[in-house]
N, C-alpha and C positions, 0 to 999 in steps of 0.2 A: 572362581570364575564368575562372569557378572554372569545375569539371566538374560539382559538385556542390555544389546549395544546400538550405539545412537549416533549417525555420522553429521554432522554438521550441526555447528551451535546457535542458528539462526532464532528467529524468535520460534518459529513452528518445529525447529527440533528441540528446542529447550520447552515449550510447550508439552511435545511428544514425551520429554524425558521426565519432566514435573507429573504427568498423568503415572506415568507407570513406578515412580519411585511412591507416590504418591500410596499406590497399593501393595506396597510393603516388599516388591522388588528389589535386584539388587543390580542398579545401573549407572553406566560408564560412557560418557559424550565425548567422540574426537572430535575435536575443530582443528582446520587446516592450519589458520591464520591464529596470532601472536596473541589475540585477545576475541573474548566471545562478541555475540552479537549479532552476526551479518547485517539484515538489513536495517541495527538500533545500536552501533557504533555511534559514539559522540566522540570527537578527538581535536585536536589545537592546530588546527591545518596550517595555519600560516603564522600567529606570533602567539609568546605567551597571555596566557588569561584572557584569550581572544577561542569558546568553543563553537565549535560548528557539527552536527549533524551528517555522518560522512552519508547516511542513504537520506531517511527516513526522518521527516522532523511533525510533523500533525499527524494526531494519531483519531480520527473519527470513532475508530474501534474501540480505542481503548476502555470505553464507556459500555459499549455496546456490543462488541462481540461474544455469545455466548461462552467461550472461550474462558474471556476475559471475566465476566461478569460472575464466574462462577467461582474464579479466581481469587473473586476480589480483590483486581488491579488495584484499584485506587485507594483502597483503604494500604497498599503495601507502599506506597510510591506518593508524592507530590503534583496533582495536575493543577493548571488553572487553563481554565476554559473560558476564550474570552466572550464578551455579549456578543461580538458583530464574527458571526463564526468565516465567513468571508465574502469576498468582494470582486471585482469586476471593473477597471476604470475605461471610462469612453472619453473620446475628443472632447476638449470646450470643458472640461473641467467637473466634466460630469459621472455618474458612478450609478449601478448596480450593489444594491447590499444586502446581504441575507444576514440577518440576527435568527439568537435562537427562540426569539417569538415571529412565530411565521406574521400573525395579525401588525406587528411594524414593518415585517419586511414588505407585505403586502402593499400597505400605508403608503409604501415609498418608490410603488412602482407603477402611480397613477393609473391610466386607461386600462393598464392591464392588472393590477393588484387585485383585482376580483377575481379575473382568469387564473392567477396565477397561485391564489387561495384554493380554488379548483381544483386544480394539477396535484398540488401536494400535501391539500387537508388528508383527504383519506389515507394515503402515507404514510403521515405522521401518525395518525389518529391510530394505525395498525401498525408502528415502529416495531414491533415485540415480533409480530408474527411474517413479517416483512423476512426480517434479517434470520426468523427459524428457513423460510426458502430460500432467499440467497446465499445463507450460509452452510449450503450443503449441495448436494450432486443434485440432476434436473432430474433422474427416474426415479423421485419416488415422492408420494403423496401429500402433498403440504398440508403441515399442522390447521391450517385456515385456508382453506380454499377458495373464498370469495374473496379473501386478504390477495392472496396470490394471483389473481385473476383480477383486480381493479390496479396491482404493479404492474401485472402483464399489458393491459389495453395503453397504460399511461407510456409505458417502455415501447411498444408497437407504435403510438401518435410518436411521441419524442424521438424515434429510431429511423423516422422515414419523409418522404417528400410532405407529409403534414404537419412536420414539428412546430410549421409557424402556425397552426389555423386558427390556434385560439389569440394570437398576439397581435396589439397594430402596431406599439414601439419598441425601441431598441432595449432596453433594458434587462427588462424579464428574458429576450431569449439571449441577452447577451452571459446575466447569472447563470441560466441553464446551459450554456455549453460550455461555459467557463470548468463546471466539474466534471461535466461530462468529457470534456477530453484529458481529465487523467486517465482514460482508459487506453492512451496511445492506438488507437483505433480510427477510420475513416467517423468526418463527420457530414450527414445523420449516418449512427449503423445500430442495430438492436441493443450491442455487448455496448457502445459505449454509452446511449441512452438509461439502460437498465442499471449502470454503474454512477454513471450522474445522479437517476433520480434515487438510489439509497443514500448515495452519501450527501447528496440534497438534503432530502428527508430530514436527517440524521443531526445534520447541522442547523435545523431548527427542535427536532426534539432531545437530543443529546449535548449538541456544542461538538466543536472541535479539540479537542483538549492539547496541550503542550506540555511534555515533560517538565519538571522544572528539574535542572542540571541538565537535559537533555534529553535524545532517546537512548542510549545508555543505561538511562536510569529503570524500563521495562526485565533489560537483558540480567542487570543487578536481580532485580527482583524475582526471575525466574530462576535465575541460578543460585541465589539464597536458599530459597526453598528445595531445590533440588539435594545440595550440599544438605542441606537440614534433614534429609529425607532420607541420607546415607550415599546419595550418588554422588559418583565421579566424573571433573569435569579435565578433559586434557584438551590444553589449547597447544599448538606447535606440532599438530600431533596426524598429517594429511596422513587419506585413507585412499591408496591408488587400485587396491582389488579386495573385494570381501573378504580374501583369506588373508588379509592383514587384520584383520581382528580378532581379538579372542573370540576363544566360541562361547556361542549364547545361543539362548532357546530362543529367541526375539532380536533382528536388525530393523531400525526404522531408519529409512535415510533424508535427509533434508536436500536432495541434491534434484537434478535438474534431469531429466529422461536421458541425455546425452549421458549423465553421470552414471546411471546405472547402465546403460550398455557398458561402459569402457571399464566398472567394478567387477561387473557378472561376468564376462566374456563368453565363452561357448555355453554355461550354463542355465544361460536362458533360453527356450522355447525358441522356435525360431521363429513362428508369426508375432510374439509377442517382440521381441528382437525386433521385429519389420515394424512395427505402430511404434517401437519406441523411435527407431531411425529415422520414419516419416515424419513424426513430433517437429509441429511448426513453433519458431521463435517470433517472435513480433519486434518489431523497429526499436532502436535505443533511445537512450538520451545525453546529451553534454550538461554535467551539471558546474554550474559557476557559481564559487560562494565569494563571498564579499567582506572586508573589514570597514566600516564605514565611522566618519567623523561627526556621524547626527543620523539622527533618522531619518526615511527615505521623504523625501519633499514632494510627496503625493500633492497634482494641481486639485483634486479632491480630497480634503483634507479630514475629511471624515475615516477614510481605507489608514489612515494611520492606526486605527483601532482594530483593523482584521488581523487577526493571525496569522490565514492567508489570503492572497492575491492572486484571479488571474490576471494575467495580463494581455492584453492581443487586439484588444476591441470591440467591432460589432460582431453576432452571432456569424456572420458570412465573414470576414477577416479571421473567424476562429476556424472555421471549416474550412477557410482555402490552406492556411499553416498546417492544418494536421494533413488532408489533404497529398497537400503538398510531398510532404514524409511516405507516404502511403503511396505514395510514384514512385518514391526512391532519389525526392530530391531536397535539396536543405533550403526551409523558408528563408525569404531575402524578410520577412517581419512573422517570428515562430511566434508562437503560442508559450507564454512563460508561467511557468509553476513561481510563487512566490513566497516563502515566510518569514513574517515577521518576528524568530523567537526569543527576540533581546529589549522588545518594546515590553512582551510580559515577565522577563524572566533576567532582573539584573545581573545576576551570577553569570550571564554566558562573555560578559564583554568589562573589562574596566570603566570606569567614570566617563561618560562624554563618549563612548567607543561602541557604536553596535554592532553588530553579525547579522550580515542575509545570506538567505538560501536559497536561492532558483536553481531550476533546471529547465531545459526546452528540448523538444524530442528531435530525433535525428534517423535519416535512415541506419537500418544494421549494422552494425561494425565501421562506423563513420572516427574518422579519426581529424574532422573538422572542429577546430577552437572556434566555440559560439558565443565567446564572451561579448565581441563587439556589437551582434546581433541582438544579444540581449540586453544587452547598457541601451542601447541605439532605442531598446524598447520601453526602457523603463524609463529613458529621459525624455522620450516623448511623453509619457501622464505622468512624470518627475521632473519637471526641471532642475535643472541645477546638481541633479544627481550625480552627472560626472564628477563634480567639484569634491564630492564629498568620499570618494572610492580613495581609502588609505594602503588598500592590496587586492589580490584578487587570486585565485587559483580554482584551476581550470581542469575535468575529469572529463574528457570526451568519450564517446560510446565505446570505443575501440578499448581505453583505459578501464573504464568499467568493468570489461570482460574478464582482464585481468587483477582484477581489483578480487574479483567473488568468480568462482568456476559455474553459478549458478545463473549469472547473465550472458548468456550467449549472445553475444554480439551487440552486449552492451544494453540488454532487455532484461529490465528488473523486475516484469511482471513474470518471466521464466514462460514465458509462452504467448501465444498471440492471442488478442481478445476482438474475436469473432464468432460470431455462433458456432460455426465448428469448433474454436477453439475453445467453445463453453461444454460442447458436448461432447469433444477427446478430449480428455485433461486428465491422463495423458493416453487414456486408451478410452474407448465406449464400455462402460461396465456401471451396472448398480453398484461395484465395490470397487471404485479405480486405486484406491488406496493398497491394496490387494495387490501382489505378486506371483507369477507359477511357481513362485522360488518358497521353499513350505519355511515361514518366517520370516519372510522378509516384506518388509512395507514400505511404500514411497509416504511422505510425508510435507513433501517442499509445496512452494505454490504453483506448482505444475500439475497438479491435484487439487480437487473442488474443495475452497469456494475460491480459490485462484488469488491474485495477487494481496499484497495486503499485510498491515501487522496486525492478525487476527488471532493468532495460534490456533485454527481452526482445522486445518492440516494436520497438524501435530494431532490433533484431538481425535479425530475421525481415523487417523490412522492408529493410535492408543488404542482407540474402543475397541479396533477390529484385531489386534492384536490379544488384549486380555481375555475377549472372547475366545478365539479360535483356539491361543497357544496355551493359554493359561486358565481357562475358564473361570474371570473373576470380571465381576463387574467394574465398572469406573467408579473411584473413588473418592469421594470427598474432596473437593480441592480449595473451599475456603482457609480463612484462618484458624477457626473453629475447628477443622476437620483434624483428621490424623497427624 
């Protein structure tokens, strides 16, 4: 019998599962679906030798998550990170760029390039101690606390009616909201500010990195090591109540607050049962990938070199789209997630053939095709873009749900990103990772540090498991290690 069982193979349970095999356990991962990964599936959606990234295709983390770093991702796996980590295009042919030397991105954002060195030098300059507090729960004491307090005031200006005070043009705030609304949150709001400016940051001191073969290539790498390590990985293998598993002294689950009410049933606590019921989802997205007969015909032609793209315009056209979502209604011009990952990475596409990957956010459980909307966007700073679309397929909010049981209503953050939402994840507790169930852990990103390919989840739930069940410390997890 294993010691420990691991439900869902995403990257933060195959994280979860690498930590505890790691310390000489003996552990056993169900995955629902036909192949691991959740949100680092890479698969041929539309024709042969044509891949695409079914979630998750830039991985900021992968460099930089304690997680990861301890890992040593990158020494397992293939990255290229490109210079111009990403971009921003405006009418009239013009562009926002962030490289990962802040002093050119500066260079290139005239009147405000001073300001905007400002904003993000100390950031950078504290990258390490940055991501020791965001990459954990808000009660308890950061490794750096002047680190943590020069994030905090930059997150409080950027979160609220002062985001513009230091800017007089469009540029710099249009790069700044461009990230910040991956947090699928109202814009200005604290959670989508504070998530911007790390992975701002981040994208001048680390780079954005791209799998090369895809994201796949992460889930490979985790699961190598697990197998190496004597664990078992069963895919086809859904987990509808906790007594469908073998017994073990340790369950971590990768699943979503919804997930464990409907595992545990009466044997949860019943106020814990009530936080988990309340547990808010946050708005979806439709994502649209692309098979293209050239690369995207950026009217700025420099964003050919981003990895990614937002797309949407001025910093106020990005806030009335997200906005817009956060009413409950679908932008007539969204906010478009972009990447480019067949400009660095020939293998995703045949000769002459690339692969894009957008998505644009949508209210909850929307089962609205947004491809028109987002062609419509890309051909206005693309011309000629339509010309060039050889297929298309199309995953609206609604489909997502069903794609993963961990997006509720088509929410890949598994929860909503607002400061409450920062601070139930998925209950209030120093240990949210933690269950009344004696061994059992959440693990998913529904728990701090919340969305993300981080395996930061998985980690935090490991620690508090080898402690409590098994009294062993965390293990080594380089290559070098055990």
């Amino acid at each position: 019998m294993p010691d420990v069982t691991v439900v869902g193979a995403g990257p933060n349970g195959l994280a979860a599962a690498a930590v505890m095999a790691r310390a000489g356990l003996a552990v056993e991962v169900f995955e629902a679906a036909p192949v691991i990964g959740g949100g680092t599936r890479t698969a041929e959606l539309m024709q042969p030798g044509h891949f695409h990234d079914v979630c998750s295709a830039v991985h900021p983390m992968a460099l930089a998550s304690p997680f990861f770093r301890a890992f040593e991702l990158s020494r397992r796996m293939e990255l290229v990170t490109p210079e111009l980590s990403f971009g921003s295009p405006l009418d009239g042919g013009r562009s926002a760029l962030a490289y990962r030397s802040l002093d050119r991105t500066a260079a290139g954002l005239g009147r405000d390039g001073a300001a905007y060195r400002r904003l993000m030098g100390p950031i950078v300059r504290n990258i390490d101690d940055v991501m020791d507090f965001t990459q954990n729960q808000l009660f308890r004491l950061p490794r750096n606390p002047v680190a943590a307090g020069i994030f905090g005031l930059r997150t409080l200006e950027q979160g609220s009616g002062f985001w513009n005070a230091r800017f007089r043009e469009e540029a710099a705030p249009a790069l700044l909201s461009g990230v910040a609304a991956h947090a699928v949150s109202r814009l200005p709001s604290l959670a989508a500010s504070g998530a911007g400016l790390m992975l701002g940051a981040l994208g001048h001191a680390e780079g954005w990195p791209i799998p090369l073969g895809g994201s796949a290539a992460i889930a490979a790498a985790l699961a190598t090591d697990i197998e190496s390590h004597g664990g078992i990985l069963h895919t086809n293998a859904p987990i509808n109540r906790l007594t469908d598993l073998p017994a073990a002294r340790a369950t971590l689950l990768d699943v979503a607050p919804r997930g464990l009410v409907d595992m545990a049933g009466d044997s949860l606590p019943g106020r814990y049962r009530t936080a988990l019921e309340s547990f808010r989802y946050g708005n979806g997205s439709c994502k649209v990938d692309f098979i293209l007969s050239g690369p995207v015909p950026w009217q700025a032609a420099e964003l050919a070199d981003a990895g990614t793209v937002h797309v949407g315009g001025t910093r106020e056209e990005l806030a009335h789209a997200e906005n817009e979502v956060s009413a409950g209604r679908h932008p007539e011009r969204p906010y478009v997630l972009v990447a480019q990952p067949s400009r660095f990475d020939p293998r995703r596409a045949p000769t002459g053939r690339h692969t894009l990957w957008t998505y644009c956010h949508v209210p909850a459980g929307s089962t609205k095709d947004m491809a028109e909307a987002i062609t419509a966007q890309l051909e206005r700073f693309a011309p000629g873009f339509r010309d060039l679309v050889v297929d298309t397929n199309v995953v609206t909010a609604a489909q997502l749900a069903e794609y993963n049981r961990n997006y509720i209503g088509g929410d890949f953050s598994a929860g909503t990103m607002d400061l409450r939402g920062l601070v139930q994840r998925p209950v209030v507790s120093r240990h949210p990772w933690r269950t009344p169930l004696r061994g059992v852990y959440l693990c998913s990103s529904s728990t701090p540090p919340g969305p993300g390919v981080t395996g930061m989840p998985g980690l935090h739930a490991a620690t508090h498991a080898l402690k409590d069940i098994f009294h062993l410390p965390v293990p080594s997890l380089g290559l070098g290690g055990a």
